[in-house]
N, C-alpha and C positions, 0 to 999 in steps of 0.2 A: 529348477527342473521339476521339482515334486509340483508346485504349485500350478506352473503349465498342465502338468496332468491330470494333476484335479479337476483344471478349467475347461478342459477337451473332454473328459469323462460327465463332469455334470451339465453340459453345456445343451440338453437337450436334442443333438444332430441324432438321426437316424442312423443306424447302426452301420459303420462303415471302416474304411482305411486310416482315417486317422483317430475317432474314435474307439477302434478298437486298438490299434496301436497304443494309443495313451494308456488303454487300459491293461493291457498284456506289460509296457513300460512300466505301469505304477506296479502289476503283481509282481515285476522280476525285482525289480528297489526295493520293496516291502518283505518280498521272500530274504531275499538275498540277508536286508538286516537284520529280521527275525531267525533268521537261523544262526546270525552270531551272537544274539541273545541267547538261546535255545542251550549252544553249546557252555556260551560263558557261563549260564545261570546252573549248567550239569555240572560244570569243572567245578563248582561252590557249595554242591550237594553229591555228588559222588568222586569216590577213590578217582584220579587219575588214570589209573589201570581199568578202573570200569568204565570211565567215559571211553577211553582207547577202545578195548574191546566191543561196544555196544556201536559206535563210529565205524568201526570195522564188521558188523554184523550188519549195519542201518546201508553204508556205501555200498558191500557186496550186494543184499538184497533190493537196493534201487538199480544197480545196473543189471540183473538177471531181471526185472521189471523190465526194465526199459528193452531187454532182448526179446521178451515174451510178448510185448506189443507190435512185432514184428513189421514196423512204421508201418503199422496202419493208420498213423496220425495223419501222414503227410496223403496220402488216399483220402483219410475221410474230410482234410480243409480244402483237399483240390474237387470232388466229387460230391461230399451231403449236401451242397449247396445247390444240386441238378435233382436231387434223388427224388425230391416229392414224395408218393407216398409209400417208397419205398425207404424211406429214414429209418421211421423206427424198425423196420427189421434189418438192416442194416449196422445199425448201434445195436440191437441187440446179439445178433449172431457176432456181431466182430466181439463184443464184451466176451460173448460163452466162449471163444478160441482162443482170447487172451488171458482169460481166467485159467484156461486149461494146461495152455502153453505155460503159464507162471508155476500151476501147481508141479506142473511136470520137472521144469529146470531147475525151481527149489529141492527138489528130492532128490533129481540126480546131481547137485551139487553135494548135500548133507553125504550121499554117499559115497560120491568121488573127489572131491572137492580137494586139492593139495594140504588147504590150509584147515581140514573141515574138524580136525579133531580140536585144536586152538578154536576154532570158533567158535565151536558148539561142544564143551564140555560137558553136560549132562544132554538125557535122553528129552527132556523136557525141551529143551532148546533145539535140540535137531527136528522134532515134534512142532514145533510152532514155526520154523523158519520157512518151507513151502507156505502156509498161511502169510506169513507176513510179506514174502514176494508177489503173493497173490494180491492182497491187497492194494499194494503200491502199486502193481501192473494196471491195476483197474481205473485208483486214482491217476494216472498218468495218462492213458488214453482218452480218460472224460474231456482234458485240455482241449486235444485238437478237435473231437465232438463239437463240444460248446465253441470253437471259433468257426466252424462248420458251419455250424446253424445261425452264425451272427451274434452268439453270446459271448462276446468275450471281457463283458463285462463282470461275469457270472463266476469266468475265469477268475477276475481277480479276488472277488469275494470268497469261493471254495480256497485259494491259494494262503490267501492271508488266512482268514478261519484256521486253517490248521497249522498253520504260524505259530498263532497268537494259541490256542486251546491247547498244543502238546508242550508248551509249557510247565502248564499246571500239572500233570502227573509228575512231572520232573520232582517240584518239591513234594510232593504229596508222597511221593515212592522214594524218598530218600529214607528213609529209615532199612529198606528193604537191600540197596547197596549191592541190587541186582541189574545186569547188561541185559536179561531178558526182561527187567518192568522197565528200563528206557525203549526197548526195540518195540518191544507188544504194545505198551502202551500209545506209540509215534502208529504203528499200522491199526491198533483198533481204529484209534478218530479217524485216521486217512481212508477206513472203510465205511467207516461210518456217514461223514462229509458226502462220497462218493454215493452212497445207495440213496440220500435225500436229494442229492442233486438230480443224479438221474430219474428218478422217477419222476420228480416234479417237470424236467425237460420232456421227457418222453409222453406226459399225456399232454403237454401243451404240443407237442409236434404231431401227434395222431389228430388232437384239433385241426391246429393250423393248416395240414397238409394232405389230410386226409383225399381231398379233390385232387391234388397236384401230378398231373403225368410226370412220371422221372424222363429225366434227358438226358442219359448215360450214355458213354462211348462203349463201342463192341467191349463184350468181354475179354475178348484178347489183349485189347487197349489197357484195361485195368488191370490185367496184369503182368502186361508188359511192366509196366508203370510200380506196380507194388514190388515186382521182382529186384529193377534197379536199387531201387529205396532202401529195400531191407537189406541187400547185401550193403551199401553207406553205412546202413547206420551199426550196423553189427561189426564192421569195422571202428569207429566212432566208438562204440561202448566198452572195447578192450580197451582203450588206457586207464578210465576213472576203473577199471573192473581190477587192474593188474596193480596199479599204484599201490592205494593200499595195503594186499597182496604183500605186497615187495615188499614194503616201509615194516611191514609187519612182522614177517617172517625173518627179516636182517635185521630190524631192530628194538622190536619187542611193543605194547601196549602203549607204554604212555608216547614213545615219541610217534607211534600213530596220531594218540591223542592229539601232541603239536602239529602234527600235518594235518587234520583231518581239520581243525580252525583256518591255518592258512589257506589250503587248499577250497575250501569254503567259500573263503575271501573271493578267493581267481575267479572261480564261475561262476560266482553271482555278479562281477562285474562282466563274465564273458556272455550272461545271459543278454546283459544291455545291446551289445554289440549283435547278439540274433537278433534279437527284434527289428533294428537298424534294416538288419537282411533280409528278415522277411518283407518287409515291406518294400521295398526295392523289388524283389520279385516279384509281387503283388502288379506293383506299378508298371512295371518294366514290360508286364505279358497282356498292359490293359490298351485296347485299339487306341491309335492317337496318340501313343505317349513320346514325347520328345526325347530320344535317346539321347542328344550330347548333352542337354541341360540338365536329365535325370543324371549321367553319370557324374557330372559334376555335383550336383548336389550329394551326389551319395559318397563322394569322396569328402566335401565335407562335413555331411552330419556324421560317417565315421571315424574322420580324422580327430573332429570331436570331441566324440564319446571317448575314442582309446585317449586321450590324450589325458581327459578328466581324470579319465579310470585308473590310467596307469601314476599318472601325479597322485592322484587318491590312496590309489596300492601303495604308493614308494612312500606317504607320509604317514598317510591313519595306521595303514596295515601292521606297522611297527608299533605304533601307539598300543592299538587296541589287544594287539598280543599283550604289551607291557601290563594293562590293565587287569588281564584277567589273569598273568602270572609270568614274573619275571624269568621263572623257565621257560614257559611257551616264547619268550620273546629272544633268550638265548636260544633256543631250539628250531626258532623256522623265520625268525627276522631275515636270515641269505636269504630262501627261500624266497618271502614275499619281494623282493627287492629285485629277484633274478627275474621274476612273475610280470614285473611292472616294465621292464625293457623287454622282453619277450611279448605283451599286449600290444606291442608299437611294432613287432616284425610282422606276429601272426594278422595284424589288420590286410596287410598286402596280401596275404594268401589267401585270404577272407574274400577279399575283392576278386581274384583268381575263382575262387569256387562258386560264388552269386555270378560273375558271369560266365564259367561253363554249365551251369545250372541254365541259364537265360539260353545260352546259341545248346541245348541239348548235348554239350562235350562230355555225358556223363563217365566215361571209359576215362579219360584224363582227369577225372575230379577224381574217380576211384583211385586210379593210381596212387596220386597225391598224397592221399590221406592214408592208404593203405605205408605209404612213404614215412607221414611222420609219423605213425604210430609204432613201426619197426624199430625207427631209431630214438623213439620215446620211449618207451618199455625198453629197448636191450640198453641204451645207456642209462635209466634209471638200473635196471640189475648189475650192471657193473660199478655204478659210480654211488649207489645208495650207501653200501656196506664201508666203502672208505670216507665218502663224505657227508655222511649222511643226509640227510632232507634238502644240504645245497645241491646234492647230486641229481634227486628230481627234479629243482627248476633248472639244473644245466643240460639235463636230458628235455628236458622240452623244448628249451630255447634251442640247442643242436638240429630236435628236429623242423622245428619253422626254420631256421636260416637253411637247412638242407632244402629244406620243401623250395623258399623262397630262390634259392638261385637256380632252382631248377627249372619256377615259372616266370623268371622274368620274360626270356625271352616271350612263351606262346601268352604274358599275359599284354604286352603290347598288342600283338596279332588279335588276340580278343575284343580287347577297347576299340580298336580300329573297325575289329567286324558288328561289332557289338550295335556302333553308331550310325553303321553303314544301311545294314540288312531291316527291310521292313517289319513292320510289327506281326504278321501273320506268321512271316516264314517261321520266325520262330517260337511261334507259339506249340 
């Protein structure tokens, strides 16, 4: 698979669907591993208790990131591509609102935040923690930026980069056997990365585009369209938000620590499975496309992926716990195991939301998701504290097979209209 990607990425083609797919693929494999390095090589130079704690400082402050960019990802990959030369004020005005938005929910977290006194023990750490959401808010929105503009190349380079560079303070800062010189030090670079990318993007876009009349839909359109979006995805960021949360509060630092590795595992193989989906909808919304042989294929390039992924989770996943410490592998081995047949239920529901995504069902996707997040978080808080870490993956699995029997029936009715309905209508 790596090498396919390679071959797609160097391959010369003009910047497009499957080249950029290859490339967005190789970032999320690359992320995905380099962050169970990242973690392994923390568990070998800090306390257990510090990696936990800093893991649970790093996860909170990515998902108040990710609420603070208030999807304006999925805006700027459906619209910068029309904007002309209205790009860079564009990227820049959305950057100042996400910046703002970040500093803002970092602060009223540190001040209300349930768990804010465990997480932020000194003044120093409540003090840098708005900053370091800031940060990550900013790195995160550049993503859909640069696939906007056709860079998604650029993507993979900024991704790995700070892969591969926060690293290094890891050992560097081990002597110091501080949770704020792992969190500061992972948001300086991710600020850093961020403010060289962008500017060098931005004056080649003022070049580039500078003539381009923008071809944007009424104003109402965009935000109709940003309104749907952000209510998803702020659904979507309560469970990575609450998880931890929970793990933390019922059962202290290090066996965060063990979840925060496993857990790790899951999404970086669940990021493969987005990409799968973006690109489906890409194709799906492109004039001319052959709906039954598109959904056929997208049945099997996902059947696939989950299949590798979750054989991958059921075997490595236990290994590489083992490796980096026989506790971690007593501590969340259920976990990855319950993670890897729950990858094979959630692919169906996946299929459910790419196509009410495609026939515009967005009120029934909301549903859905609002569905299994309910019963994701309330059975992770009941089941965490007697079972511990196997209780998270049995609260997830619960809520995909909830979700899942809910959409069998309308997800037939979908497939059927899916391959029925021309390419316009449902554009």
């Amino acid at each position: 698979m790596i090498g396919t990607l390679l071959r797609r990425i160097r391959g010369g083609a003009a910047p497009g669907l499957e080249s950029n797919a290859a490339a967005l693929m190789l970032s999320s494999l690359a992320t995905g591993v380099l962050g169970l390095v990242y973690w392994a090589v923390a568990e070998r130079f800090f306390a257990t208790a510090v990696v936990g704690h800093a893991s649970a400082v790093i996860s909170t402050a990515t998902m108040l990131a990710s609420i603070s960019c208030l999807s304006l990802g999925g805006a700027y990959q459906r619209f910068l591509p029309a904007a002309g030369r209205m790009s860079a004020r564009l990227i820049i005005g959305g950057g100042l609102v996400v910046g703002a938005v970040a500093l803002l929910l970092g602060a009223l977290f540190v001040l209300l935040g349930p768990s804010s006194d465990r997480l932020f023990p000194t003044r120093t750490e409540s003090v840098a923690f708005p900053f370091l959401v800031c940060a990550l808010a900013l790195y995160a929105i550049t993503d859909p930026v640069l696939i906007g503009l056709r860079r998604a190349r650029t993507v993979a380079v900024k991704n790995i980069a700070l892969s591969v560079l926060k690293i290094v303070p890891v050992v560097a800062l081990a002597g110091t056997g501080s949770a704020l010189a792992m969190a500061g030090s992972w948001g300086g670079l991710a600020f850093g990365i961020t403010a060289v990318i962008l500017v060098r993007v931005l004056r080649a876009v003022v070049r580039e585009r500078r003539e381009l009349e923008p071809a944007l839909p009424p104003t109402r359109e965009l935000w109709a369209f940003q309104g749907v979006f952000f209510t998803m995805s702020l659904v979507l960021t309560l469970t990575p938000l609450a998880l931890p949360l929970i793990v933390m509060s019922a059962l202290g630092p290090e066996q965060n620590a063990y979840f925060n590795l496993a857990w790790t595992m899951c999404t970086a193989l669940g990021l493969l499975r987005g990409a799968v989906g973006s690109s489906f909808v890409v194709e799906a919304s492109s004039p001319g496309a052959d709906r039954p042989h598109l959904l056929r294929r997208l049945v099997r390039m996902l059947g696939t992926v989950t299949l590798v992924s979750a054989a991958g989770l059921a075997v490595g996943g236990p290994l590489i716990l083992w490796l980096v410490s026989p506790d971690y592998f007593r501590a969340a081995t259920g976990l990855v195991l319950v993670m890897a047949v729950d990858a094979v239920v959630g692919a169906i529901v996946v299929v459910y939301f790419l196509l009410a995504q495609i026939l515009r069902r967005l009120q029934s996707m909301l549903v859905v998701q609002c569905l299994v997040v309910a019963v994701t978080i309330g059975g992770a808080a009941l089941l965490v504290p007697h079972l511990e870490l196997l209780g998270v993956g049995l609260a997830t699995l619960a809520g995909n097979v909830v979700a899942l029997a809910v959409v069998a029936v309308p997800l037939r009715r979908f497939a059927a209209e899916f391959v029925r309905i021309p390419v316009s209508a449902a554009a």
